[in-house]
N, C-alpha and C positions, 0 to 999 in steps of 0.2 A: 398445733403449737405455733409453728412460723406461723400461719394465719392471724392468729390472734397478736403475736408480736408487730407485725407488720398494721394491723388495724389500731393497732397503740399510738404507733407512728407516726399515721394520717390522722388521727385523732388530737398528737399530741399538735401537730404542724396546720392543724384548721385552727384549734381552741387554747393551743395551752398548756390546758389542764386535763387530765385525765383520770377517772377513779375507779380501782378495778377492787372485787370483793373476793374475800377468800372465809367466807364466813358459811356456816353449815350447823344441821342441827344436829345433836348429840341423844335430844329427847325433846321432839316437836314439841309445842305447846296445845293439849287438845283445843277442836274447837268452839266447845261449849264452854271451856273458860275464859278463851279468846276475846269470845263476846262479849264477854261480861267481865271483863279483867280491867284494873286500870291501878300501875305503879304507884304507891305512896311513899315510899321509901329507897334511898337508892345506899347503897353500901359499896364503898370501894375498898380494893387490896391492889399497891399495887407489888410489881416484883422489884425482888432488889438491884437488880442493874438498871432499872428502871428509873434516868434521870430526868425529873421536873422541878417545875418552879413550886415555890412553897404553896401558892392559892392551886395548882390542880387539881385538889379535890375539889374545890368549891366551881372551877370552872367547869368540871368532869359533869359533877350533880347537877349543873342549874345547864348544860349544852345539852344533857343526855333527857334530864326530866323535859325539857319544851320539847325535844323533836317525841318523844313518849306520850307525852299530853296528845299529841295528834294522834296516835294511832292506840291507844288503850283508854275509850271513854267510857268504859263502864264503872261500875260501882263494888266489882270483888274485889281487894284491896289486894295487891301483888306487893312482893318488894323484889325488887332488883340486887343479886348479888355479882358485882361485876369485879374480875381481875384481868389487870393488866402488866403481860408478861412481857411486853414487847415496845419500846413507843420511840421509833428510829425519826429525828429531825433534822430534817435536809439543811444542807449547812448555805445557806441566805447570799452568798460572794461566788461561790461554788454553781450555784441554782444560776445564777444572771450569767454565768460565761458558756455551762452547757446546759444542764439540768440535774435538777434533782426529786428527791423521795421523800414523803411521808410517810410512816409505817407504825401500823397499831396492829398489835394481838393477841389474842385474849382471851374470855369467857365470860359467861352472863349465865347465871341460872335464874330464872321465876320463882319465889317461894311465897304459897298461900300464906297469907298472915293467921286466915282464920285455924288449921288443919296444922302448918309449919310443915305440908309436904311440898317438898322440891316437884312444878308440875312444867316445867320447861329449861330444856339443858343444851346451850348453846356455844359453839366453837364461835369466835369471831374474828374478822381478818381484815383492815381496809389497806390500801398503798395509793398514792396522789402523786401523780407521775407530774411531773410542771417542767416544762419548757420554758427558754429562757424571759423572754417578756410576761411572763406572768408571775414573776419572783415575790410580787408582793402577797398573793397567795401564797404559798410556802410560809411567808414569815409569822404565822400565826399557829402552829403545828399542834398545839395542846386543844384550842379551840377546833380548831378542822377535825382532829381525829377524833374528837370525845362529839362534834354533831354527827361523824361516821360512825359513831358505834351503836348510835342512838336509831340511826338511818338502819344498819343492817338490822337491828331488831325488830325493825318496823315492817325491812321485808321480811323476816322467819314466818 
């Protein structure tokens, strides 16, 4: 654990920015659908303390479908049912004197369109650690977090 804090550190002190995952799977996504799977649809919920701007949805679905687009090119038709329980933004004045956090948490299930069974169930977790010179990263927190969540479904 200090290992890993400590490699935060020199990470945050070479670049910046730092982006660590707390994302896991709940129920893998097999992978003979894998291959052949590709999101049409994307469904958000988010949770009630969960404060955003009025377009999040619309910036959530078109940050999550592009990074998706890359990594599900097949032709089984998936939809994406994603909630968002958590989406902490680092406060921008705060961020430039020492640093600050972006934090999303959540879940993502896969559901066949064709079948309507649930065929992948996933925990999701990103945090974007930013040091002080890179505050103008930070200032974009809805977008960062919704191409993170996009990013950790693409590692599952």
């Amino acid at each position: 654990m200090i290992k890993a804090f400590l490699l935060t550190g020199c990470a945050l002190a070479l670049t910046g920015c730092v982006s660590m995952s707390r994302s896991s799977a709940v129920a893998a996504l097999p992978l003979d659908v894998a291959a052949n799977a590709k999101v049409t649809e994307i469904r958000l919920v988010t949770g009630p303390d969960v404060k955003v701007k009025p377009q999040f949805d619309a910036v959530f679905q078109k940050h999550v479908q592009a990074k998706l687009d890359g990594c599900f090119k097949g032709e089984r038709a998936v939809r994406l049912e994603a909630q968002v329980d958590r989406l902490d933004k680092s406060n921008a004045v705060l961020t430039a004197v020492v640093a600050g956090a972006n934090v999303l948490r959540g879940s993502a299930k896969l559901v066949d369109l064709s079948t309507g069974r649930t065929v992948a169930d996933y925990n999701v977790g990103q945090t974007v650690v930013v040091a002080r010179f890179a505050v103008v990263v930070i200032a974009e927190a809805e977008e960062q977090l919704s191409d993170g969540f996009g990013d950790e479904l693409c590692k599952q």
